[in-house]
N, C-alpha and C positions, 0 to 999 in steps of 0.2 A: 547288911542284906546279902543273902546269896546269891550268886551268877546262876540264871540257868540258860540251859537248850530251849528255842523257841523256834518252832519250826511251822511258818503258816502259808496253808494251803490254799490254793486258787484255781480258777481255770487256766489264767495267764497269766506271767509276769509283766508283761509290756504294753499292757490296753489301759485305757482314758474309760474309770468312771466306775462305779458297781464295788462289788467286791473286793476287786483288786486295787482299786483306790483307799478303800480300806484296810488292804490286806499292809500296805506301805505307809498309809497312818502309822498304823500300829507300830511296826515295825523299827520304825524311827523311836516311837517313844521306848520299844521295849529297848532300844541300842543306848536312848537317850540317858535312859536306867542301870548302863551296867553289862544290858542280861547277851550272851550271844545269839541271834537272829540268824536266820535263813528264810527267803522265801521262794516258796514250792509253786510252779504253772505248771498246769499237766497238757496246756497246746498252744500253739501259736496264736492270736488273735487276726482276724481279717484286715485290720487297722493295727501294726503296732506302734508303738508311739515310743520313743528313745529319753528314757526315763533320767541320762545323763548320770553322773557320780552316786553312787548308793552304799553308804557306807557297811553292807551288810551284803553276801551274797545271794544269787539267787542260780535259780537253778529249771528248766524248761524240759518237762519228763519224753514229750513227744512234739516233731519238727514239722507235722501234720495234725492232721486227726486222728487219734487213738485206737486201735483196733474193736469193733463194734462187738458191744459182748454178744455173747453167745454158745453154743456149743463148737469145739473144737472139731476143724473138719478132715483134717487129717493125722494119719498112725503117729508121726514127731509132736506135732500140738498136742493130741491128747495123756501122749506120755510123759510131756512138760507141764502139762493141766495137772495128773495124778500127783507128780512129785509135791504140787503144791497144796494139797487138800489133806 
Protein backbone atom coordinates (compact mmCIF):
# COMPACT_ATOMS: atom_id res chain seq x y z
CA UNK A 1 0.00 0.00 0.00
CA UNK A 2 1.27 3.44 -0.51
CA UNK A 3 1.84 6.33 2.15
CA UNK A 4 0.00 9.31 1.56
CA UNK A 5 -0.56 13.05 2.75
CA UNK A 6 -3.75 13.35 4.50
CA UNK A 7 -4.63 16.42 5.56
CA UNK A 8 -8.27 17.05 7.30
CA UNK A 9 -9.89 19.91 7.82
CA UNK A 10 -12.16 21.37 10.60
CA UNK A 11 -13.30 24.37 12.47
CA UNK A 12 -11.22 23.19 15.43
CA UNK A 13 -8.80 21.18 16.62
CA UNK A 14 -9.60 20.89 20.27
CA UNK A 15 -13.48 20.74 20.83
CA UNK A 16 -15.68 17.70 22.16
CA UNK A 17 -18.19 16.43 19.55
CA UNK A 18 -19.37 17.12 15.62
CA UNK A 19 -16.91 17.19 13.00
CA UNK A 20 -13.93 17.51 14.81
CA UNK A 21 -14.63 14.27 16.78
CA UNK A 22 -14.70 12.96 13.52
CA UNK A 23 -12.22 14.74 12.07
CA UNK A 24 -9.72 12.56 14.94
CA UNK A 25 -11.68 9.26 14.22
CA UNK A 26 -10.37 9.27 11.11
CA UNK A 27 -7.21 10.46 11.65
CA UNK A 28 -6.19 7.65 13.92
CA UNK A 29 -7.32 5.13 11.50
CA UNK A 30 -5.56 6.80 8.51
CA UNK A 31 -2.14 6.88 10.91
CA UNK A 32 -3.36 3.35 12.02
CA UNK A 33 -2.75 2.53 8.20
CA UNK A 34 0.60 3.69 7.41
CA UNK A 35 -0.62 7.11 5.73
CA UNK A 36 0.88 10.55 7.07
CA UNK A 37 -1.88 12.66 8.88
CA UNK A 38 -2.22 16.23 9.86
CA UNK A 39 -5.18 17.92 11.24
CA UNK A 40 -6.31 21.36 10.14
CA UNK A 41 -8.75 24.00 12.82
CA UNK A 42 -9.19 27.23 11.27
CA UNK A 43 -10.32 28.72 15.25
CA UNK A 44 -10.18 28.32 18.63
CA UNK A 45 -13.32 26.71 20.05
CA UNK A 46 -15.29 28.51 23.13
CA UNK A 47 -14.69 25.14 25.08
CA UNK A 48 -11.32 23.60 24.24
CA UNK A 49 -10.87 20.48 25.51
CA UNK A 50 -7.00 18.98 25.84
CA UNK A 51 -7.13 16.10 23.54
CA UNK A 52 -3.85 14.73 25.39
CA UNK A 53 -0.93 12.69 23.09
CA UNK A 54 -1.98 12.72 19.30
CA UNK A 55 0.12 10.75 17.46
CA UNK A 56 -0.25 13.02 14.30
CA UNK A 57 0.13 16.68 14.21
CA UNK A 58 -2.25 19.40 14.11
CA UNK A 59 -2.18 22.50 13.41
CA UNK A 60 -4.84 25.83 14.61
CA UNK A 61 -4.95 28.51 11.40
CA UNK A 62 -6.41 31.42 13.72
CA UNK A 63 -6.08 32.17 17.67
CA UNK A 64 -9.46 34.00 17.45
CA UNK A 65 -12.00 34.37 15.04
CA UNK A 66 -11.03 34.66 11.42
CA UNK A 67 -11.13 37.85 9.73
CA UNK A 68 -14.93 38.24 8.31
CA UNK A 69 -15.04 38.01 4.59
CA UNK A 70 -15.65 40.66 2.75
CA UNK A 71 -14.45 43.42 0.69
CA UNK A 72 -10.85 44.69 1.50
CA UNK A 73 -11.17 48.09 3.32
CA UNK A 74 -7.94 49.49 2.96
CA UNK A 75 -4.95 50.48 -0.10
CA UNK A 76 -2.34 47.41 1.86
CA UNK A 77 -5.54 44.69 2.03
CA UNK A 78 -6.61 45.30 -1.33
CA UNK A 79 -3.10 44.92 -2.86
CA UNK A 80 -2.63 41.65 -0.82
CA UNK A 81 -6.33 40.71 -1.99
CA UNK A 82 -5.14 41.30 -5.95
CA UNK A 83 -1.73 39.48 -5.56
CA UNK A 84 -4.05 36.62 -4.62
CA UNK A 85 -6.71 36.38 -7.39
Amino acid sequence: MTERDVFLVSNSVDEMGGVTSWSHQMARLFTERGHRVHVIGVTTPEDPHDLGELPYPTTRLYDGQPPAPGRARDASMRAKAAVLT
